[in-house]
C-alpha positions in Angstrom: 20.2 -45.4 37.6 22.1 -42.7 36.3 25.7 -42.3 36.8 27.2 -39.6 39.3 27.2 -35.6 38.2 30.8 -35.5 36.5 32.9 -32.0 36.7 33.2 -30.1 33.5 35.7 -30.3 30.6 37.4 -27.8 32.1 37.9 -29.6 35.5 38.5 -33.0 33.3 41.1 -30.9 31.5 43.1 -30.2 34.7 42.3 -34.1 35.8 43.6 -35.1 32.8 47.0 -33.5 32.9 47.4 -35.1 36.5 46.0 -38.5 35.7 47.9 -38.6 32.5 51.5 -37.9 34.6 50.2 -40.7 36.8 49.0 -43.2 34.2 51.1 -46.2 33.4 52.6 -46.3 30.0 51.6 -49.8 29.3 47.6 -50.0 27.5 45.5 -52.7 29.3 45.3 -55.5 27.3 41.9 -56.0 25.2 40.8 -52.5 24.8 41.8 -50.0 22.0 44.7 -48.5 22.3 44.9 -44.4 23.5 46.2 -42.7 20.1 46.5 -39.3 19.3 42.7 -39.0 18.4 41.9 -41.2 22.0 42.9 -40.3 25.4 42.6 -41.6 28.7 41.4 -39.9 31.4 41.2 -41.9 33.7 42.1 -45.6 35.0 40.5 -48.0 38.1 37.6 -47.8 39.9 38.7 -45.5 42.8 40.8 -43.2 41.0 38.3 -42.5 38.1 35.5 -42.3 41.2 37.6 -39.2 42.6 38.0 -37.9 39.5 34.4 -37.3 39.3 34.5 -40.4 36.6 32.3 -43.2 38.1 31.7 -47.0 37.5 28.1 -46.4 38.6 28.7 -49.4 41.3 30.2 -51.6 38.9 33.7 -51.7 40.9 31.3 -53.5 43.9 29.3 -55.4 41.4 31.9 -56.8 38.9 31.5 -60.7 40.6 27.9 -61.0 39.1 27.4 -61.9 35.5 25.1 -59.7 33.5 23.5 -61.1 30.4 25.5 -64.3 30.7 28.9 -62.4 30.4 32.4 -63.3 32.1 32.2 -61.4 35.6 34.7 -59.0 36.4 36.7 -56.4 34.5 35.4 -57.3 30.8 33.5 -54.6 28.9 30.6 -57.0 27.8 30.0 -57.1 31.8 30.0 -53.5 32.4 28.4 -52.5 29.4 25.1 -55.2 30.5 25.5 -53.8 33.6 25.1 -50.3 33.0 22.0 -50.9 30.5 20.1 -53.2 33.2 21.0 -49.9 35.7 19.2 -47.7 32.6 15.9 -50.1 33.1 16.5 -52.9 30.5 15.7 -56.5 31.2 18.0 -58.9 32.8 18.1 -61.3 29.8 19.8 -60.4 27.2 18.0 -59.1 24.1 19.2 -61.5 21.4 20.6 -64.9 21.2 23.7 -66.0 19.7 26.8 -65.1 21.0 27.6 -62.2 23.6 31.5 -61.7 22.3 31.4 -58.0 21.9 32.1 -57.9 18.1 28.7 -59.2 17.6 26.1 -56.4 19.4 25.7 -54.5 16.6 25.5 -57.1 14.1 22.5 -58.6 16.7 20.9 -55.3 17.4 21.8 -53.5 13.5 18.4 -52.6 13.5 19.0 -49.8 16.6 22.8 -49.6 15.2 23.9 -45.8 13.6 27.0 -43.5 13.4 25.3 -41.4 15.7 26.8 -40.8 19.0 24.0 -40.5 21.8 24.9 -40.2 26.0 23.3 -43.8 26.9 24.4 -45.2 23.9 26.7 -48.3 23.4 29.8 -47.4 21.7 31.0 -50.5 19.6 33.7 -51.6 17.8 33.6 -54.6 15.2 36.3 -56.9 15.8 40.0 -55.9 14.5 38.5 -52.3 14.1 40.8 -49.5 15.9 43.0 -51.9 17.9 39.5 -53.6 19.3 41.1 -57.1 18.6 39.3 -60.0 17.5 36.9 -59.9 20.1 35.8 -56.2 19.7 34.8 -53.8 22.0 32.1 -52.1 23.7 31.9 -49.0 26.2 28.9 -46.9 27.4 28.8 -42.7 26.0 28.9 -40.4 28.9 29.2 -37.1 26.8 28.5 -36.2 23.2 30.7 -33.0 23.3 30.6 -32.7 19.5 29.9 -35.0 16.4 33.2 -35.5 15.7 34.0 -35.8 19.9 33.1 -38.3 22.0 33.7 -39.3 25.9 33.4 -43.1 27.0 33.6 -45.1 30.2 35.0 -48.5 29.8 36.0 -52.0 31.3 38.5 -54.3 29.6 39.3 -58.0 29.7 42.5 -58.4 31.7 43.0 -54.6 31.5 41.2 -52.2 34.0 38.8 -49.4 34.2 38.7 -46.7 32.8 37.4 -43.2 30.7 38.5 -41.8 27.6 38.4 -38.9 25.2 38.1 -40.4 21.8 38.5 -37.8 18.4 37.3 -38.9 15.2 40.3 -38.4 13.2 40.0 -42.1 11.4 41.8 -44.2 14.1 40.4 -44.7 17.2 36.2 -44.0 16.4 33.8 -46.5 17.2 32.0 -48.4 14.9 28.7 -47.7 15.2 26.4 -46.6 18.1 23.9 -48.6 19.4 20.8 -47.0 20.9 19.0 -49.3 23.8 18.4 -46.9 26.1 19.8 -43.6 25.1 19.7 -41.0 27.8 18.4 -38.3 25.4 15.5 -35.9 25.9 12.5 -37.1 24.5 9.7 -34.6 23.0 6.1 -35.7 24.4 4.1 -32.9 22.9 5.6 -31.3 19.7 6.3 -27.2 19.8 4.8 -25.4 17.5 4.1 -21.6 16.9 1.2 -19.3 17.9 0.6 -16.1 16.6 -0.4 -14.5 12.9 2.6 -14.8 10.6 2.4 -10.9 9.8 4.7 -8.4 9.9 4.3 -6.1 12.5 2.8 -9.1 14.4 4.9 -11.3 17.5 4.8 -15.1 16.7 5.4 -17.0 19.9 7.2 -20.7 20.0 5.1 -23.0 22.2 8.2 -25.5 23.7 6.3 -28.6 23.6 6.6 -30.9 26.2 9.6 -32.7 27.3 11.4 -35.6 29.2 13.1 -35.0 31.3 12.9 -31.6 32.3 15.0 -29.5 29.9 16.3 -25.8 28.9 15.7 -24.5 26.1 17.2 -22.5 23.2 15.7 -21.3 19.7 16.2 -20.6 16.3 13.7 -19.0 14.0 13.6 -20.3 10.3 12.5 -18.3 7.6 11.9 -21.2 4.2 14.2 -23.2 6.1 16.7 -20.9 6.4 18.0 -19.6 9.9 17.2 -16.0 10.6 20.1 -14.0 11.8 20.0 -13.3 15.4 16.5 -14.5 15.9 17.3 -16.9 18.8 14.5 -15.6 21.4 10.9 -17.5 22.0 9.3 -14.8 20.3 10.0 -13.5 16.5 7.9 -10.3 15.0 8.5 -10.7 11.1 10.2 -8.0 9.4 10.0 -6.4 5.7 12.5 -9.2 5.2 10.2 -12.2 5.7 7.2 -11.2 3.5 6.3 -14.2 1.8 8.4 -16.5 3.9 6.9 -19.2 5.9 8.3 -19.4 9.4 9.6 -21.9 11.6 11.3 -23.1 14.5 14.1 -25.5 15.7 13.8 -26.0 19.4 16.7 -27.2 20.7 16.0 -29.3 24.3 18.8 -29.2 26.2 20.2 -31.1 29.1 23.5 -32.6 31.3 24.4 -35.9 30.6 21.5 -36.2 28.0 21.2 -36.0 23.8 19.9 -32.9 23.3 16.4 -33.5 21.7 15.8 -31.1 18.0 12.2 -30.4 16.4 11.1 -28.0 14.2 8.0 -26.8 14.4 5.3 -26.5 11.4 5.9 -24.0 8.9 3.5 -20.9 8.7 1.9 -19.9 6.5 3.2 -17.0 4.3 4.4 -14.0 5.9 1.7 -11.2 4.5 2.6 -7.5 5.0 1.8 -5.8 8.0 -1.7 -3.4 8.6 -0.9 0.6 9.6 -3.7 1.1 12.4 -4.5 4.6 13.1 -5.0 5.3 16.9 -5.8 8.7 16.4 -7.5 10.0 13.0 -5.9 13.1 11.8 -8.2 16.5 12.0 -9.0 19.8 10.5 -10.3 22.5 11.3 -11.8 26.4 10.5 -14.1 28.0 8.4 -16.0 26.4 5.2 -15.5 30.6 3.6 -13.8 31.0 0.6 -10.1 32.9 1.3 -10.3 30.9 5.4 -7.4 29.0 5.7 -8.0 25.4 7.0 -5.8 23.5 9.3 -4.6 19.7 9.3 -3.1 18.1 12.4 -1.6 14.6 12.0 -3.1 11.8 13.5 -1.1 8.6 15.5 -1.4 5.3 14.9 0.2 2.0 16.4 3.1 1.2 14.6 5.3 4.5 13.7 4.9 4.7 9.6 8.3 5.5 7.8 6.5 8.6 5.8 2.9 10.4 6.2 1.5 12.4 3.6 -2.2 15.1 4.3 -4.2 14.7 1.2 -6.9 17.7 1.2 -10.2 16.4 -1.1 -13.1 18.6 -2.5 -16.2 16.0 -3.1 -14.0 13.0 -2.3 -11.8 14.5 -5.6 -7.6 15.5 -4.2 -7.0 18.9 -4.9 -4.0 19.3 -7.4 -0.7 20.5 -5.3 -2.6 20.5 -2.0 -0.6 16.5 -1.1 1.6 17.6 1.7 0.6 20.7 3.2 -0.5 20.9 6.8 -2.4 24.1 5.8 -5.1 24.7 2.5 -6.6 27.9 1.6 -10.2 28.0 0.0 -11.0 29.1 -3.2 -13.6 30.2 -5.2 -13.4 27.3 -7.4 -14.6 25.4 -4.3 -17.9 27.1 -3.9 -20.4 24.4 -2.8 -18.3 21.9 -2.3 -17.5 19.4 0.8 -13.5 19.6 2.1 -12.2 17.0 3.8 -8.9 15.2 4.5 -7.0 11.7 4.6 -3.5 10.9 6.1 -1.6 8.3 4.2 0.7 6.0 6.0 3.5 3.9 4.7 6.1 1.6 6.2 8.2 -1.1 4.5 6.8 -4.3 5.1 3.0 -2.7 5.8 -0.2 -2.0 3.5 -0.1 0.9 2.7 -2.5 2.6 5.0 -5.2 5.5 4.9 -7.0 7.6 8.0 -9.6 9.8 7.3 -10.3 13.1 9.3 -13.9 12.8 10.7 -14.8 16.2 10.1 -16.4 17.3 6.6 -16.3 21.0 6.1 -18.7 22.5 4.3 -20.3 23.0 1.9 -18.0 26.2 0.8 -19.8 29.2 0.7 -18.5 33.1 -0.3 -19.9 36.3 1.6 -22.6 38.6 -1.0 -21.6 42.5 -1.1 -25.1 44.1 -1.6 -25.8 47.7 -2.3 -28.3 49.3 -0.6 -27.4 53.0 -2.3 -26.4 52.9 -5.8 -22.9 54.2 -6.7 -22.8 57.4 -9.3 -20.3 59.2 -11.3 -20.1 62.6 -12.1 -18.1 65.0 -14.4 -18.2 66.3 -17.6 -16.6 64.0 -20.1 -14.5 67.4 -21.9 -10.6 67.7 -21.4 -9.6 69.5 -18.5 -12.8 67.9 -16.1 -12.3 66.0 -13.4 -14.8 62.5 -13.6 -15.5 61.4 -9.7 -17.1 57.9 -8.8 -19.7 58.6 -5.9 -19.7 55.3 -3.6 -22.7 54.4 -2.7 -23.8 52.5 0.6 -23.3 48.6 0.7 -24.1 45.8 3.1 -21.7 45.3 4.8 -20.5 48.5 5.4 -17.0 47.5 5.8 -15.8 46.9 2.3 -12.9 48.2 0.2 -13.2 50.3 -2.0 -10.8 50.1 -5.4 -10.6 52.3 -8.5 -9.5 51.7 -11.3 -9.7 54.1 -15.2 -9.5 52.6 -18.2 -9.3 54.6 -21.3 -10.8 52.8 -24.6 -10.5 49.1 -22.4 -6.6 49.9 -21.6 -6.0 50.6 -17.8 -4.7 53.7 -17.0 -1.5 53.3 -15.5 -1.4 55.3 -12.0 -5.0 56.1 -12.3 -6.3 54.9 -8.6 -8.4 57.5 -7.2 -11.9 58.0 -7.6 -11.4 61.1 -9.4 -9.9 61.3 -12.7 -9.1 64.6 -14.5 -9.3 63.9 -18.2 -5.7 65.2 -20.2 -4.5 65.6 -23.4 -4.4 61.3 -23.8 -7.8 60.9 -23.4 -8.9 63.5 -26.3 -11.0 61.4 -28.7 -11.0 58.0 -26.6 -13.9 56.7 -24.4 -13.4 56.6 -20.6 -14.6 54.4 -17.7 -14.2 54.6 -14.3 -15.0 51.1 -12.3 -15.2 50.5 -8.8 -14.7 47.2 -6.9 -16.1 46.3 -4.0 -14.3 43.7 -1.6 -14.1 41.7 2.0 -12.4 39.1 2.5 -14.4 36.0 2.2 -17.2 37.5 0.3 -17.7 38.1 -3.5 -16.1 41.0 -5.3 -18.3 43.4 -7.3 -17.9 46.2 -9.3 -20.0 49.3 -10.4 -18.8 51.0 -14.6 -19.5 53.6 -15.5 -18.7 54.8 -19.3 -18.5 58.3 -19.9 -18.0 58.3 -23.6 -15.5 59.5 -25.6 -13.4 62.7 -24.4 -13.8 65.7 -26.0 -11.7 69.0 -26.5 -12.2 72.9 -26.8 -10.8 74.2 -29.9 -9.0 77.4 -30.8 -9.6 79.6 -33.5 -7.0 81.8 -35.1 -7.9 84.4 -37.8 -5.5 86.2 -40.4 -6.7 88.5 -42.5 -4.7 91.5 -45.2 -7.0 93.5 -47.4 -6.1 93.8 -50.7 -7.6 95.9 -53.9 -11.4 94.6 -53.7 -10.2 91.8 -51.7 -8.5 90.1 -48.8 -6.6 87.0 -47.9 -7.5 85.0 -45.2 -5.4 82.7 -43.2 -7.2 80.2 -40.5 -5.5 78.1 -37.9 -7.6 76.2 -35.6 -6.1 74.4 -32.2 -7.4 71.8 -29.8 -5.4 69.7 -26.6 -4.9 66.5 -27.8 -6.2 66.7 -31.3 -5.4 68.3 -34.6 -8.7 69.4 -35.7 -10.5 68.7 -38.6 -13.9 69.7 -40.7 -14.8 72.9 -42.8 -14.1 76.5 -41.7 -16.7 78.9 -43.1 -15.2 82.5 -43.7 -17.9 85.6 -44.4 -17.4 89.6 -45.1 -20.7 91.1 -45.6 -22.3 89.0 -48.5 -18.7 87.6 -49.2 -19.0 83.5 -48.0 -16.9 81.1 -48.4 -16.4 77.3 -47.1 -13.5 75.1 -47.0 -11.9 72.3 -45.3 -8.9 72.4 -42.8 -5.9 70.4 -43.3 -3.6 69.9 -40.0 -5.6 72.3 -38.5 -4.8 75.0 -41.1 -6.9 77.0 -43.8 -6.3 79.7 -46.7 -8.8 81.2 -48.4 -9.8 84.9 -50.3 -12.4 86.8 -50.3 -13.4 88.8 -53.6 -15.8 91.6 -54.0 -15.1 93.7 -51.5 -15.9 97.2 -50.9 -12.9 99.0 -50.1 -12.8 100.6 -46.7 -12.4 98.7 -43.5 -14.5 95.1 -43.4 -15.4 92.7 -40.7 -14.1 88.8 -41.6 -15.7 86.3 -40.1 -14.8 82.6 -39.1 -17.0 79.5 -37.9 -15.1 76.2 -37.3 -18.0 73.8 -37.3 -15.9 71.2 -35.0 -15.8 67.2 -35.2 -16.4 64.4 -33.5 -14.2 65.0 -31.0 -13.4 69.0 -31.2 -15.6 71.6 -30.3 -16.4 74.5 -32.4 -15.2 77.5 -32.7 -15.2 80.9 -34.1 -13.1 84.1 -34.3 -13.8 87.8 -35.8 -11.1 90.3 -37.6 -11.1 93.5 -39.7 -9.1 93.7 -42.7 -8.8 97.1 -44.7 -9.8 96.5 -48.1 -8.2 99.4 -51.0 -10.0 100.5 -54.0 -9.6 98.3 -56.6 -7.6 100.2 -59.8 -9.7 101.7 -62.6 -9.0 101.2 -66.3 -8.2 103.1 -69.1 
C-alpha cells in the first residue's frame, strides 16, 4: 500500500520552519543525529500525519512484530512493516540476525549507493551517529543524487521524517532495493521513422508501470542534441552521419523515475530535394525567338536554384542562370530543353527537368522569286543603282552596302552609289542583304569592275623657223594619266610617253605658213582617251650664204 500523497517541497519548506520552532532540541535516542547535511521535518505519528508526512498505519500497528522485530517505535519494525505494505512476504528474507546493521550485509546482493523511493536506506553500525546497532529508514523522495528524504522510527526515540544532504556526515550507507517504487519499462521505446534529413523520426514511449509522463532527449553519437527535447526530431545538416537516439525519461510522484535509451539509428544520410512542380519553358523553336523558363516548386524550400538551358542534352556556355535564352543560328537542328538545379545544406543535390523539348531549331528561307539587278555605268561621275527584285516573303529588309576593292565604303547605304574621284582605278561592288527576323539572311553582289575616268587633253603649240614646239598636258579625276601621246602636222609624226600627265615634244620639217597640230592620248587602263587640235604658225626657215 502506498503511503499518503505528501505536499511539495515548497509546502514541506514552510512545514519545516514551523515544525523546526516546535521540535525538541534533544535527538531521540538510537537514530542518527540531525546535522547540518540532515534535517528533521517532522516528529510523532500525528504531527508528521498533519504535516502531510505519514506512518502509512504504522502509529496503529506498531504492537505487532514484523519479521520477528521488537514491536513498537524501532526502525527494524517500521522498515518490515512498510515492505510487507509494498507486497513482500511476511517472513523475513534471510536468516541470521535482524539488528539493523546487518540488512545490507544479508541482502549485499540488492545493496547500492543508489537512492530509489521504496528503497531501504541503511546505515552500517557506528556509521553517521547510527550506533552500534545501525539504522534503517524507508526513501520517500529522491529529490536529487546528492538529496534524499526518509521516514523513520527509532528505538526509544520517536517518529519521524528527515531531509538528509550528502555532504559526508549524515548519508546512508547503502540503499537497498526490495521493492523499489520506481517505474518499470515493460516494452522498450524505440524510434520510427528514416534517419534522413529533411525526414521526422518519431520516439515510440514504450510501455510502462505504472502509468507515467514523459520527457525526451534526442542523442546524436551519444551526445545530447541542443534543444531537441520533443517526441519528434527531423535531422538537420548537423546530424549527417550521426546515428540517433533517445533517452526517455519515465516520470512519476513518489516513484524512481525509469531511463532507457533507445537503439541507435542508423547513419543520418542527407536529405532528397523532391520537385512538386517541374520547371517549364516555353515559345518558338526559330532561331532569334526568345524562350522562357519559369521555376518549378518542390517540397522542401532549396537554399539556391539555378535554370540550366541544354542543346542535345549539351548546357549552353553562359546560358546557367537566366530565366530567358535567345536562339541562335548555331542551334539549327538541335533539341532545347531545360533543368532546374536545387541545393540545400544537408540535401542531395537535386535536379528537375522541364517536360517540354523544343525543337528541333529551325531558321526561316528568304527566296527570290525576281532576280535583283544593278545598273550604271561603271565611269566616274555615274550613279550604280541595285534593282531589288521580288522575294518570298515579301516583307524583308532591305540593306546596302558599297565596297570599293573589298573595303566598305564608309557612309555608303543607299542603293545608289555615284562613283567619285576615290573610286578611279578601283573595282566596285554593290551588295544587297536580305533579312526577317527568324529567317536566313541573304545577299545579291554585284561587281562592276574597276572605275574608270574621262581624261583631258591640253595642247600647246609655238611655230618656229621650219618647226614648232609642242607642249601636252593631259588630266583625269582621280588619276594622273599615263601612256604615249601621238603628236602629227601634215606628214610630221611623232610618239612619246607622258610623265605626270605631261609631254614636250617638236616637230621638224615644217612648211612655213599656218599648220594644224594634232594630239591623240591613247588612254590606260583606267583613263580614257583623248585628243585635242591647235594651229601653230610656222616662219620660213633662214637661207644661207
Amino acid at each position: 500500500m502506498s503511503p499518503p500523497t505528501r505536499p511539495s517541497l515548497l509546502r514541506r519548506g514552510a512545514a519545516l520552519v514551523l515544525l523546526c520552532a516546535l521540535l525538541p532540541a534533544v535527538v531521540p535516542t538510537g537514530t542518527p543525529p540531525a546535522t547540518a547535511s540532515s534535517v528533521y521535518l517532522c516528529t510523532g505519528y500525528k504531527p508528521c500525519a498533519q504535516a502531510g508526512m505519514p506512518s502509512s498505519g504504522y502509529g496503529a500497528a506498531n504492537d505487532t512484530m514484523y519479521w520477528r522485530m521488537y514491536a513498537g517505535h524501532n526502525c527494524t519494525n517500521y522498515v518490515a512493516y512498510r515492505l510487507i505494505q509494498a507486497g513482500m512476504s511476511t517472513e523475513r528474507p534471510w536468516s541470521g540476525t535482524g539488528m539493523a546493521y546487518n540488512w545490507g550485509h544479508a541482502m549485499k546482493d540488492i545493496t547500492d549507493k543508489v537512492p530509489a523511493v521504496g528503497s531501504v536506506a541503511w546505515w552500517d553500525r557506528n556509521v553517521s551517529g547510527a550506533g552500534s546497532s545501525g539504522h534503517v529508514a524507508i526513501v520517500e523522495e529522491v529529490v536529487s543524487d546528492t538529496e534524499i528524504i526518509i521516514s523513520e522510527d527509532s528505538w526509544s526515540g520517536d517518529f519521524h521524517w528527515r531531509r538528509i544532504i550528502k555532504d559526508g556526515t549524515s548519508w546512508p550507507t547503502g540503499f537497498i532495493h526490495f521493492v523499489d517504487k520506481k517505474i518499470t519499462n515493460k516494452v522498450a521505446p524505440r524510434i520510427t521513422g528514416t534517419a534522413q534529413v529533411g525526414a521526422t523520426l518519431k520516439a515510440a514511449k514504450g510501455r510502462w508501470r505504472p502509468k507515467p509522463s514523459y520527457s525526451f532527449q534526442w542523442l546524436a553519437d551519444l551526445v545530447p542534441i541542443p534543444d531537441a527535447t520533443a517526441q519528434t526530431f527531423a535531422p538537420g545538416p548537423d546530424q549527417v552521419g550521426a546515428q540517433l537516439s533517445v533517452r526517455v525519461t519515465a516520470s512519476k510522484a513518489e516513484f524512481t523515475p525509469g531511463v532507457v535509451d533507445t537503439p541507435a539509428t542508423t547513419p543520418v544520410v542527407k536529405g532528397e530535394l523532391v520537385s512538386t512542380t517541374p520547371p517549364e519553358i516555353s515559345g518558338d523553336a526559330e532561331v532569334d525567338a526568345v524562350l522562357t523558363a519559369t521555376a518549378g516548386a518542390w517540397a522542401t524550400a532549396p537554399d539556391t536554384t539555378e535554370l540550366r538551358w541544354k542543346s542535345d542534352g549539351k548546357v549552353i556556355p553562359g546560358s546557367s542562370g537566366q530565366p530567358q535564352l535567345t536562339l541562335t543560328k548555331a542551334m539549327v537542328g538541335t533539341t532545347i530543353t531545360a533543368v532546374e538545379v536545387a541545393q540545400r545544406a544537408g540535401f542531395v543535390r537535386a535536379t528537375a527537368p522541364a517536360p517540354q523539348a523544343l525543337g528541333p531549331v529551325v531558321q526561316g528561307v528568304i527566296e527570290v522569286t525576281s532576280p535583283f539587278e544593278a545598273s550604271g555605268r561603271n565611269h566616274y561621275g555615274s550613279a550604280l543603282t541595285l534593282v531589288p527584285g521580288v522575294t518570298e516573303p515579301q516583307d524583308v529588309a532591305l540593306t546596302y552596302t558599297w565596297w570599293r576593292d573589298g573595303a566598305r565604303v564608309v557612309g555608303a547605304d543607299a542603293a545608289t552609289y555615284e562613283l567619285a574621284d576615290a573610286d578611279v582605278g578601283h573595282e566596285i561592288i554593290g551588295k544587297v542583304t536580305m533579312s526577317k527576323p527568324r529567317y536566313e539572311p541573304i545577299a545579291r553582289r554585284f561587281s562592276f569592275g574597276r572605275t574608270t575616268t574621262p581624261s583631258s587633253v591640253v595642247l600647246k603649240a609655238k611655230g618656229r623657223k621650219g618647226k614648232a614646239a609642242v607642249r601636252v598636258l593631259v588630266s583625269a579625276p582621280g588619276a594622273v594619266p599615263s601612256g604615249p601621246v601621238t603628236i602629227t602636222s601634215g606628214k610630221a609624226r611623232t610618239t612619246t610617253s607622258l610623265e605626270d600627265g605631261r609631254a614636250r615634244v617638236v616637230l621638224r620639217d615644217l612648211r612655213p605658213g599656218t599648220r594644224k597640230v594634232k594630239v591623240l592620248y591613247a588612254g590606260s587602263e583606267i583613263v580614257l582617251r583623248g585628243r585635242a587640235l591647235a594651229e601653230v604658225a610656222v616662219k620660213k626657215p633662214r637661207k644661207r650664204g
